[in-house]
C-alpha positions as CSV (number, residue, x, y, z in Angstrom):
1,X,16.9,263.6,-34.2
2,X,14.6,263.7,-31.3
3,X,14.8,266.5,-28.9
4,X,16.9,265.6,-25.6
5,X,18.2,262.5,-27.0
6,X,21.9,262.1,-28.0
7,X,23.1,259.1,-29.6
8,X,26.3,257.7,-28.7
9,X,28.2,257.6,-32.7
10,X,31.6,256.5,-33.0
11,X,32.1,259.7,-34.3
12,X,31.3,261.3,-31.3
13,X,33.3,258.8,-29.4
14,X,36.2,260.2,-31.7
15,X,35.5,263.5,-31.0
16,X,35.8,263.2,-27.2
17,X,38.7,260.7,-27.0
18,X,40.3,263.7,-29.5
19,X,39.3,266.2,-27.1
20,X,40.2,264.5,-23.5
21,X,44.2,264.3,-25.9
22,X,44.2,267.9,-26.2
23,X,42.6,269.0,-22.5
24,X,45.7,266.9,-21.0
25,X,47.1,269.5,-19.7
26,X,48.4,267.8,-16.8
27,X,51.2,266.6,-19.3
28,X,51.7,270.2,-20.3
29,X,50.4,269.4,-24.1
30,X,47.1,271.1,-24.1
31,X,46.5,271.4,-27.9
32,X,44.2,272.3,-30.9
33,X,41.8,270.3,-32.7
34,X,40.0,270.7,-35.6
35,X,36.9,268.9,-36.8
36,X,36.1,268.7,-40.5
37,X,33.7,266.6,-42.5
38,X,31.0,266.6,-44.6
39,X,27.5,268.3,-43.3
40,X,25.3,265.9,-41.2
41,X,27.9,263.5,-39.4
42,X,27.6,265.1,-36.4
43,X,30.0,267.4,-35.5
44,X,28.4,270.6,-34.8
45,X,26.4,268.5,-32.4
46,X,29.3,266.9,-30.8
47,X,31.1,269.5,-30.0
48,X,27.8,271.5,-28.6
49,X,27.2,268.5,-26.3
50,X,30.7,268.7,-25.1
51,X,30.6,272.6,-24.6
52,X,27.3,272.3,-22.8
53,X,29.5,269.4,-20.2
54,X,32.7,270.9,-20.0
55,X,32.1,275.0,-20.5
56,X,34.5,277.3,-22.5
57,X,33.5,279.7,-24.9
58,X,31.4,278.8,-27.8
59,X,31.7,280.5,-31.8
60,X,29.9,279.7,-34.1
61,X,32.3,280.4,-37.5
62,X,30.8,281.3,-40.8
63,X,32.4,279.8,-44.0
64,X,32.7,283.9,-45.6
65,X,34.4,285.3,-42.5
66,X,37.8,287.2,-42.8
67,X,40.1,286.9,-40.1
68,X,39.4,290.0,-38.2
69,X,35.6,289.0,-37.9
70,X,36.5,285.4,-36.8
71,X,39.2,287.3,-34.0
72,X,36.4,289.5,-33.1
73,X,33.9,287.0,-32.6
74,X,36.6,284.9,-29.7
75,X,37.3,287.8,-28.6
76,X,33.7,288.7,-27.7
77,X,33.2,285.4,-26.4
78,X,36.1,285.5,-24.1
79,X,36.0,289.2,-23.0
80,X,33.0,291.0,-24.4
81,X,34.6,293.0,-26.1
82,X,35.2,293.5,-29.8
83,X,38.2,295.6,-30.6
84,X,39.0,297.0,-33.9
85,X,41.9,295.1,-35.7
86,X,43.1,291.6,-35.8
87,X,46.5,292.4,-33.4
88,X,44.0,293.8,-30.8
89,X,41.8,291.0,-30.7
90,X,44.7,287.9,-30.7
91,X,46.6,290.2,-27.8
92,X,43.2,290.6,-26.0
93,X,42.5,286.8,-26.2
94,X,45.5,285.8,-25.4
95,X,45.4,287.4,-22.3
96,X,41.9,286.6,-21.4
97,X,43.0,283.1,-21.9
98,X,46.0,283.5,-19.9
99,X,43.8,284.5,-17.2
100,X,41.5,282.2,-17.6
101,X,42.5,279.3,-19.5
102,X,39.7,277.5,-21.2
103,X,38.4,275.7,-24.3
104,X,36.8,277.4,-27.4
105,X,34.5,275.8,-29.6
């Protein structure tokens, strides 16, 4: 890939068909995707483009993470804050995200 050009994949069609489903909010079905595959198809870069148009918050997840540290990480994204404990975190991002609704990556 070249730097500052995207291509245009049908996966990447896929990916924002999929995600313009679960942003419909204005049926009051907002939802949850998840994107799986093997490496190189294009996802990682998909759903940066897509961030990058659209905003949100933005994780990067790592394959050895335990719960608490994937809570954390959202949690820092959305609040800035880590707190200690995996209740802490989903209440604090649940209401960061009632707040402020918004996508995560």
């Amino acid at each position: 890939m070249r730097k500052g050009i995207f291509i245009e994949t049908e996966n990447v069609i896929r990916f924002r068909a999929v995600m313009r489903q679960a942003l419909d909010t204005e049926r009051g079905r907002p939802g949850m995707v998840c994107v799986w595959g093997a490496a190189g198809l294009g996802k990682t870069l998909a759903a940066e483009q897509h961030y990058a148009q659209h905003g949100g918050a933005y994780v990067r997840v790592w394959e050895d993470w335990t719960q608490q540290a994937m809570l954390q990480a959202i949690c820092y994204e959305l609040t800035g804050a880590r707190p200690h404990g995996a209740d802490r975190c989903k209440w604090a991002i649940v209401e960061a995200l009632r707040e402020q609704p918004r996508v995560i990556y």
